[in-house]
GUBAKOL-477148 format. One record per residue (C-alpha): residue in three letters; z, y, x. Coordinates in steps of 0.02 Angstrom, whole numbers, plus 50000, padded with zeros to 5 digits. Example, Ala and Ser with C-alpha at 12.3 -4.5 7.8 and 13.67 -1.06 7.14 Angstrom:
ala503904977550615/ser503574994750684/
This chain:
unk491155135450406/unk490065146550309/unk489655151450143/unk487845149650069/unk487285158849938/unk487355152549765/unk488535164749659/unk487395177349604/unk485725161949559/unk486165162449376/unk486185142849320/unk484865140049487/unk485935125749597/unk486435131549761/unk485295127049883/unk486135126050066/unk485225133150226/unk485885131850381/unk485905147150514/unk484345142250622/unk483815129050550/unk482105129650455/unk480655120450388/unk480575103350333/unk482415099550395/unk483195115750311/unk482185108950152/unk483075092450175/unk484925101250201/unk484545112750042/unk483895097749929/unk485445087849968/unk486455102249938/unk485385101949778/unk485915082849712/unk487795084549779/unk487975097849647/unk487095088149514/unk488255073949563/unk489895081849540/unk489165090049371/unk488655073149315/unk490165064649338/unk491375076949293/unk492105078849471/unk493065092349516/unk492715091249701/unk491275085149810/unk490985079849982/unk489445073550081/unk489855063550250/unk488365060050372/unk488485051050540/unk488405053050700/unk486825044150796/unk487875029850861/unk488785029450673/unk490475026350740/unk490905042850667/unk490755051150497/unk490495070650498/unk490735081450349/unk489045089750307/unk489355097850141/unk490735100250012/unk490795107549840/unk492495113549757/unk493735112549897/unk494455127250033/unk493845129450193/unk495585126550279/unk495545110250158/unk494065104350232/unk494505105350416/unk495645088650416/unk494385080350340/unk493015086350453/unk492825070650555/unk493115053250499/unk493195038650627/unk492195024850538/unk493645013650581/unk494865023250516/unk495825017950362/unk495135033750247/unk494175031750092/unk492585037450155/unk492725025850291/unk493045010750224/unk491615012250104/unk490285018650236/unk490845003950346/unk491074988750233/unk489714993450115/unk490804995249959/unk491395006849821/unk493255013449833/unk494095019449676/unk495855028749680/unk496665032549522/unk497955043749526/unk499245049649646/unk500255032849653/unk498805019849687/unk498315034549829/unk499885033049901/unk500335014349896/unk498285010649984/unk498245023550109/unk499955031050149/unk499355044250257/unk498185052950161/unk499485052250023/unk500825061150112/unk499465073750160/unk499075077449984/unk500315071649872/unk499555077249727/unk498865070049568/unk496965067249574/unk495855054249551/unk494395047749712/unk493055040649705/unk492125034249877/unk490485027349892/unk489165022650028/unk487305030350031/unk486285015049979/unk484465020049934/unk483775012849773/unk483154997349782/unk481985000449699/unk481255012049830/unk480524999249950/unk482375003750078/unk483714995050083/unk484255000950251/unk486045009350229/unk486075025550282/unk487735027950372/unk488115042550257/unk489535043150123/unk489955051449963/unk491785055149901/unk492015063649749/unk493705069549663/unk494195071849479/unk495705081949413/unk497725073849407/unk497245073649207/unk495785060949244/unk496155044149159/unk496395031349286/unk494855022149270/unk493145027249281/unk492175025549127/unk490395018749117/unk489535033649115/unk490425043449277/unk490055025049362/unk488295028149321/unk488355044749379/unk489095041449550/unk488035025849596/unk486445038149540/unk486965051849653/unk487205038349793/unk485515032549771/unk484715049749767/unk485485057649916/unk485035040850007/unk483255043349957/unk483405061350007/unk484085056150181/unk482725045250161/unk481125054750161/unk481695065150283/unk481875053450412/unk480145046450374/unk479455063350375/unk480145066150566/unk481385078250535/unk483195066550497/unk484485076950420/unk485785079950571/unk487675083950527/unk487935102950538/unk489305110750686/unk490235117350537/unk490155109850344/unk489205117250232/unk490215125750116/unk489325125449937/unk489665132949771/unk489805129149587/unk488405139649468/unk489375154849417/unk489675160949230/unk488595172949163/unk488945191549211/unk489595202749058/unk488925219049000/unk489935234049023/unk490625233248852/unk491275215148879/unk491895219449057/unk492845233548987/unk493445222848840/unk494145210448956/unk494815223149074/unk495785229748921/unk496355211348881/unk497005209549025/unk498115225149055/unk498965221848865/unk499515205048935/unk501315207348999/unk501585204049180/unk500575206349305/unk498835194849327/unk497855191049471/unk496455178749530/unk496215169549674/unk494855159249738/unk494835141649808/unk495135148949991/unk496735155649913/unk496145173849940/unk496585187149829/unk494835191349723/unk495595203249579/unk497235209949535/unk498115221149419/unk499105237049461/unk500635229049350/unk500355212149481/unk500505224349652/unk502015231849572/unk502945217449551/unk502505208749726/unk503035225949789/unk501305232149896/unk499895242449864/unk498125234849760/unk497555238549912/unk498115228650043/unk498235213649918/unk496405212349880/unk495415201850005/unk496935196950069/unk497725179350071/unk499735179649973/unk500735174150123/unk499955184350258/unk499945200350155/unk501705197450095/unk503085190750219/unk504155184050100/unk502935172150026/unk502605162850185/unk503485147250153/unk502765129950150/unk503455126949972/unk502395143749908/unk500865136749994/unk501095119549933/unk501125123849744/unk499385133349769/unk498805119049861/unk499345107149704/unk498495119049597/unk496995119749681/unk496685099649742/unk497355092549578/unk496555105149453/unk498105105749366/unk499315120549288/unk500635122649394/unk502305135349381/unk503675140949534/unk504735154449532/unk505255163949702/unk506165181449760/unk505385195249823/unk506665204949937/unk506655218749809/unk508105206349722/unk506935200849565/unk506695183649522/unk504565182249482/unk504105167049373/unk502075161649444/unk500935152049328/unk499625145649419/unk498065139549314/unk496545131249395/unk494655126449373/unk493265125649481/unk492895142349528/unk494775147649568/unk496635149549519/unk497225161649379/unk498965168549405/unk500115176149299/unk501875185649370/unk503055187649254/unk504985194849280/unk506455183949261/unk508185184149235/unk509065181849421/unk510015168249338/unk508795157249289/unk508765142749415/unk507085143649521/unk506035130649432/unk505155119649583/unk503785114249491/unk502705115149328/unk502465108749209/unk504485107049200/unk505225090949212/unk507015083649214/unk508055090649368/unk509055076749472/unk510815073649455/unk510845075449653/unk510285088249730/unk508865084449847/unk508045093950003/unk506575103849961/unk504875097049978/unk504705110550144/unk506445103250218/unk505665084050186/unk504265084650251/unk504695092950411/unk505795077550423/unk504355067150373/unk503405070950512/unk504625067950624/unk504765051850557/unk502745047750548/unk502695051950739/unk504225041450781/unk503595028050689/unk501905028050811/unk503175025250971/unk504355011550900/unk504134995750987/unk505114984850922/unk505944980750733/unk507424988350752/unk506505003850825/unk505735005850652/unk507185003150572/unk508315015450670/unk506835030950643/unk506845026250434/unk508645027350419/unk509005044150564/unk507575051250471/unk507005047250305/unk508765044150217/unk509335062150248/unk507695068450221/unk507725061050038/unk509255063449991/unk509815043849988/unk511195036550029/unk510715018750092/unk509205011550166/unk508664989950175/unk507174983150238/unk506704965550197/unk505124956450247/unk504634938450193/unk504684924850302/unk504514904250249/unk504324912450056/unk506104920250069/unk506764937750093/unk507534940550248/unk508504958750319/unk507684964150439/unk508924980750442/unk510044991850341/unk511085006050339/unk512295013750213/unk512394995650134/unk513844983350170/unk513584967150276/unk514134957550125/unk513094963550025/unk511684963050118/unk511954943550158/unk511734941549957/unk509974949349972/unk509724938750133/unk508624922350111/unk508094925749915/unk506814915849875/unk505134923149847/unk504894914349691/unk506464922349620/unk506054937249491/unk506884952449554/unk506684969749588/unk506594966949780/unk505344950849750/unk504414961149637/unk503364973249755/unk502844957549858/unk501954949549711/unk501244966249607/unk500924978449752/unk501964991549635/unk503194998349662/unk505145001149556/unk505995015349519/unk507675020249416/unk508545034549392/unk510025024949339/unk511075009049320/unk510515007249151/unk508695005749192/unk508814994649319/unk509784982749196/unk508644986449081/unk507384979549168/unk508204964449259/unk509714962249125/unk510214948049257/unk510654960149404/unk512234961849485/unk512714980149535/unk513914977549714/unk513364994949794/unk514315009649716/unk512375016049693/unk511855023649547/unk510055026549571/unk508615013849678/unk506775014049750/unk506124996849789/unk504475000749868/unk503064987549941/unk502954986250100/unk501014984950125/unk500244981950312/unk498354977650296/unk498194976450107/unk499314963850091/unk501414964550058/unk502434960650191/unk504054964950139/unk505154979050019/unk505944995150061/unk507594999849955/unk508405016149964/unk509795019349868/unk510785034649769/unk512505036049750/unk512105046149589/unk510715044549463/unk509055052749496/unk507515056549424/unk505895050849549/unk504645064249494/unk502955057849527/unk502695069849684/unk504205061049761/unk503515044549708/unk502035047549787/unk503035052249946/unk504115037549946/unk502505025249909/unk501515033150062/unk503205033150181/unk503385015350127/unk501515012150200/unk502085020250339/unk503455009450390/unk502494994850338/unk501164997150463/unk502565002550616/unk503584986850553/unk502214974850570/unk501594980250757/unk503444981150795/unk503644962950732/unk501934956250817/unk502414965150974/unk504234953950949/unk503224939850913/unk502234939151062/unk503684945551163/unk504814930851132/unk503044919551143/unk502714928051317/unk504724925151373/unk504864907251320/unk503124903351391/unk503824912251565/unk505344902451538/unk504504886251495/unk503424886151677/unk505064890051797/unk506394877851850/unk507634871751708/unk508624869151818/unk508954869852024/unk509434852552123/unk511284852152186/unk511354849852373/unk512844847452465/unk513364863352573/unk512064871052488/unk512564886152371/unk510864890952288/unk510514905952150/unk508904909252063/unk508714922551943/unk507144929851851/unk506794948851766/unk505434952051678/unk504284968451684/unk505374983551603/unk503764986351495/unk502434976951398/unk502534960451351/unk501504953751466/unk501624937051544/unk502064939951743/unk501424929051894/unk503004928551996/unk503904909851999/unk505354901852114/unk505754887152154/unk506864875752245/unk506314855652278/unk507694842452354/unk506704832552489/unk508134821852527/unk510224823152553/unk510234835752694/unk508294844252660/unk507644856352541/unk506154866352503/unk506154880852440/unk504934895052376/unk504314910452308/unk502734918652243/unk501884932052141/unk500044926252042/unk499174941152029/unk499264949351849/unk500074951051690/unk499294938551565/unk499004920451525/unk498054915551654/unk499304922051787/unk500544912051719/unk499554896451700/unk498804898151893/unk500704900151928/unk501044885151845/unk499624876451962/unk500304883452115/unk501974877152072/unk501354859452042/unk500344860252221/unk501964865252302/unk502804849952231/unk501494839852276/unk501484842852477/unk503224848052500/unk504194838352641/unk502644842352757/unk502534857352894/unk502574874252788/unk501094879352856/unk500044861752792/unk500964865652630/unk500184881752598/unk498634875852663/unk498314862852555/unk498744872352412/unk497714886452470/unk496044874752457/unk496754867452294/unk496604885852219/unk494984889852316/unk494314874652219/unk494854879952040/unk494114896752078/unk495334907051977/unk494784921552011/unk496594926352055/unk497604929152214/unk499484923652252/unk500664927852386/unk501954914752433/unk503284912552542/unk503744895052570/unk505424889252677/unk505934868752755/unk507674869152782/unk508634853352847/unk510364854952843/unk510584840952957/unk509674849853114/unk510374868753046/unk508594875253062/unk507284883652944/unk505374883352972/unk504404896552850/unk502824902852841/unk502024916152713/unk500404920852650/unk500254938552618/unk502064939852526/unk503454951752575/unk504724944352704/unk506324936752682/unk507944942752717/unk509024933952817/unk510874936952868/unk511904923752978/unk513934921552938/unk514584938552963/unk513184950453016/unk512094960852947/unk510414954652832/unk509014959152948/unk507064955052884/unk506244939552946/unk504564944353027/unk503384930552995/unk501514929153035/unk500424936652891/unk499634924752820/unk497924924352713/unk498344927552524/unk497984908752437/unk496384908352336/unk495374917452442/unk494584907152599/unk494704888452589/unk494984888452774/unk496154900252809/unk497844892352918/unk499544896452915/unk500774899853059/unk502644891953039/unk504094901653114/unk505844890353155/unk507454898753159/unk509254893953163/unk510164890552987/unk511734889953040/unk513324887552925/unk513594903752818/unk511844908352850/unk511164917852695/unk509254915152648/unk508604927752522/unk506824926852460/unk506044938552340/unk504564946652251/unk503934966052257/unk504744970952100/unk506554969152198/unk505984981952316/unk504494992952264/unk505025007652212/unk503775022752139/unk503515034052240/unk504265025652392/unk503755015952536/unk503924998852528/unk504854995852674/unk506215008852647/unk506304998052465/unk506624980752581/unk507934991252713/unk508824996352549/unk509094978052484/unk509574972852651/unk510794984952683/unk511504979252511/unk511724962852545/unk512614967552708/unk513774977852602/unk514374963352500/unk515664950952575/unk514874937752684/unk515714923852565/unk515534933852396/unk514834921152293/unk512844920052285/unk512764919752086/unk513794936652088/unk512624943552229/unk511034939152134/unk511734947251988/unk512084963852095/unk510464966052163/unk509384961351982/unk510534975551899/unk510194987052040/unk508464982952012/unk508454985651822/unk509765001951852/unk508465011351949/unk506785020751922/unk505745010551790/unk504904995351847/unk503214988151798/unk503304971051897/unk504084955551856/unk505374950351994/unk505944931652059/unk507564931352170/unk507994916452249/unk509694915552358/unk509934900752483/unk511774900752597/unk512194884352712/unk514034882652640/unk515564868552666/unk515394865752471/unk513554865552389/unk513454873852216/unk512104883452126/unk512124897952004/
């Protein structure tokens, strides 16, 4: 970033210029520089800041800003257009966004209220040229101007006015200059503008005021908006304990050690965003206590150090305000914790993920002593999670009608959110409330996902406190948060459960009972996603002494798979009883036909009991495992076979071997034996070896069961798997 001249033009308006940049398009960068100023004067705003876009407008950059820090303006450099940010939402639905104060901030977009929790007032606005100008084309660029934490928290006619004028002229400015040839492009770095300065005093008023000054008690010193150090008194550098010259020029916490702390930092950065007095005291390592009053405008921060007794208790804000019964982490201690929890909250999957980071992080972060989160379902309340409450109580809460006026209802139907400090406020305002917790003070905050309430958030104290409105602000914003992690997690449950009964829902409900047949099927879905998987089994009684039996994998993870692998199953079904290799013929040009655009592997087996044989034949799939009555599970080498869905008139090759009684059958998909990293056929030798491992009449149901937890026990998988076990036994049962 870079500063451009303006402090030494008198009442003259900045005008910006860009390094290297001339002509018509540096008179286009200098006469929007030129109305941004006039905007914030006209409306009274503390801050401004000019957004442009990039050619393909999915991105807002930030051209120019008036009133704020250069480290402020970094975070806010670059907007994504489709980003939930002020700016952002204005530029890209074509629509004026007010904010009102720190709470409204919070509660509408969390994140930018835990970023800067601190009282001001926004307004947000796209670059529409005037109508009246013969454009209407919208621009792409944005406007966001902020007021002090004193502004009211409406706008009143006039500002409106103001804003929607300054709109409309630096629209008509972006304009021209795209008519003329020469469109105003965003700047590598913004364009850091400033305010008119005062007028410059004679010597005899400098010297008055440098007199004023020194009779003040304390120390004095100024910064400006960057933080730096711009004047200071000799009484100042005495106190802080370091020479005037190494302070001036010099940022606070990087000339002085002991002042870099995120809680120092923070109260200048309240100072300066919200416009707003503000007082902390801190200690030096000389052993004095130093009382700061920090007082801001436009131009910079006025500070005044003054001693203090070492036993007065170090104030954490200004102006004062009523100290908790309970002591609470400091804002520095929180919001480490906060962070943790904000990036925790992006990797929690599922709802009690989100529940597990808010409690682990946010309860000991705050201070509270219990944690519930409720989200409505059918127009009732139901618990999703808790912690630090009682079950009992918590199935009281559970099922509370939405229609029901309470303080956990009431966020769902206002947006707003409850706080009190005590018992006596919270019957004060529902006198029909029944305290069962032991707590003493409560937070019911809105859970808001998309602009609209999906649920509440209640922590609880087990003594009173006081919610100053930087905590509130906090809280509101967390609550946003875990609103937005709670409904993914909660979609992504959804559609989990939708994907596993739809899975479900296509296999067998159940597998025919054949006489010295013991059959077991099992199914494991992919360890991640929620994906719908391709791989089936099944298992069709031909008559009392025949069965077919098979196995396949669609190709892919979605909907479709799972609806070719219902086909595939139904084409089976339809042919079975005939020579495996017509079966997968047929069903071959039946999928050839529908053109699916998919591939499947299958591995179909004939077995007759009566003869003790099995004929099988296999297209593309990996081959079965077979073991006779007390030897070892050796891999059945059949003829590869065509994958189906590929070439109507590809043929299949049948192989016939013995099925003798106490023969074990075992027929599979990849995910059983691919293993990352390793070769596929070490992955088969493992399972086989396995299954010669186990007792040649250990049950088939307990076998299954071995080799799916071996499965799910080992390095993570990312493929559904089908098992199907088939053993020629005296008594036929299936598991």
């Amino acid at each position: 970033m870079r500063d451009l001249p303006g402090r030494n033009q008198g009442a003259e308006p900045p005008a910006p210029a860009a390094e290297g940049v001339g002509g018509t398009e540096g008179a286009g960068q200098r006469a929007l520089g030129e109305a941004l100023v006039q905007a914030c004067a006209a409306a009274g705003a503390s801050i401004g800041m000019l957004y442009l876009p990039d050619p393909d407008r999915r991105v807002l950059h930030l051209a120019m800003t008036l009133g704020l820090a250069r480290e402020f303006a970094l975070p806010w450099s670059r907007v994504v257009v489709d980003d939930s940010i002020p700016v952002a939402d204005a530029v890209r639905d074509g629509r004026f966004v007010w904010l009102g104060g720190q709470e409204e901030t919070a509660r509408r977009y969390p994140r930018l209220g835990l970023v800067l929790p601190y009282d001001f007032a926004l307004a947000a606005a796209p670059l529409t040229p005037d109508p009246t100008s013969g454009a209407a084309e919208p621009t792409g660029a944005g406007l966001v101007l902020l007021w002090p934490g004193s502004h009211a928290p409406l706008l009143t006619d006039r500002e409106r006015d103001a804003v929607d004028s300054a709109c409309a002229r630096l629209a008509n400015h972006l304009r021209k200059a795209a008519d003329a040839g020469h469109p105003v492009r965003p700047p590598a770095l913004p364009v850091m503008l400033h305010p008119p300065p005062p007028p410059t005093p004679g010597p005899v008023e400098a010297a008055a005021a440098m007199a004023f000054i020194r009779r003040l008690p304390g120390g004095n010193c100024a910064l400006d908006l960057n933080g730096t150090i711009a004047f200071i008194t000799a009484e100042a550098a005495e106190l802080l304990g370091a020479p005037v010259s190494r302070l001036r020029g010099a940022l606070p916490w990087e000339a002085l050690p002991w002042m870099d702390t995120p809680v120092i930092e923070d109260h200048y950065r309240a100072a300066a965003i919200s416009r707003l007095p503000r007082t902390f005291t801190a200690a030096p390592p000389n052993g004095r206590h130093l009382r700061f009053d920090l007082y801001p405008d436009d131009t910079g921060i006025s500070v005044r150090i003054i001693p203090v007794a070492t036993d007065e208790p170090l104030a954490p804000s200004a102006p004062p305000t009523a100290v908790p019964a309970e002591p609470s982490p400091s804002r520095a201690t929180a919001l480490y914790q906060l962070m943790h929890l904000a990036a925790a909250l992006t990797e929690a999957v599922h709802a009690r993920d989100v529940v597990d980071h808010a409690a682990d992080l946010l309860v000991p972060a705050l201070g509270a002593q219990a944690l519930a989160l409720l989200v409505a379902e059918e127009q009732r309340l139901r618990i999703v999670g808790f912690r630090g409450y009682t079950a009992e109580l918590m199935a009281r809460y559970d099922g509370i009608p939405l229609g029901i006026h309470t303080a956990s209802t009431h966020g769902l139907r206002t947006g707003e959110p409850l706080f009190f400090a005590d018992a006596g406020a919270l019957a004060s305002a529902f006198p029909n409330v029944v305290i069962g917790d032991d707590m003493a003070a409560w937070a019911f905050l809105p859970l808001i996902a998309s602009g609209r309430p999906i649920g509440t958030l209640i922590l609880a104290y087990a003594r009173p406190h006081t919610f100053v409105p930087g905590e509130r602000a906090v809280l509101t914003s967390l609550a946003g948060l875990i609103a937005q992690a709670l409904d993914r997690a909660r979609l992504y449950d959804a559609t989990h459960q939708l994907a596993h009964s739809l899975q479900t829902g296509l296999l067998p409900r159940a597998l025919p009972d054949v006489p010295h047949l013991e059959v077991a099927a099992r199914y494991l879905p992919a360890a991640h996603g929620f994906d719908i998987g391709g791989d089936f089994y099944d298992l069709i009684r031909i008559d009392d002494t025949t069965v077919a039996a098979a196995v396949g994998d669609v190709q892919g993870h979605n909907v479709n798979a799972a609806a070719l692998m219902g086909q595939v199953r139904t084409a089976v079904h339809a042919s079975a009883g005939e020579h495996p290799a017509e079966v997968l013929a047929r069903t071959n040009r039946l999928l050839t036909d529908l053109e699916p655009g998919l591939f499947t592997s299958c591995v179909y087996a004939h077995i007759d009991l009566s003869t003790r044989t099995a004929q099988l034949a296999s297209a593309g799939h990996p081959p079965p495992l077979l073991r006779r009555a007390d030897g070892p599970a050796k891999v059945l080498r059949l003829p590869p076979g065509l994958l189906l869905g590929i070439d109507p008139d590809a043929s299949y090759t049948a192989v016939e071997t013995p099925f003798e009684p106490g023969t074990l059958l075992t027929l599979y998909t990849d995910g059983l034996v691919e293993v990352p990293g390793e070769d596929l056929e070490d992955g088969i030798a493992a399972v086989a070896a396995r299954i010669t491992a186990t007792h040649a009449r250990h049950p088939v149901g307990a076998l299954a069961d071995d080799l799916i937890g071996r499965a799910r026990g080992g390095a993570p998988r990312t493929d559904d798997i089908a098992l199907l076990l088939l053993r020629f036994a005296q008594e036929g049962r299936h598991t």
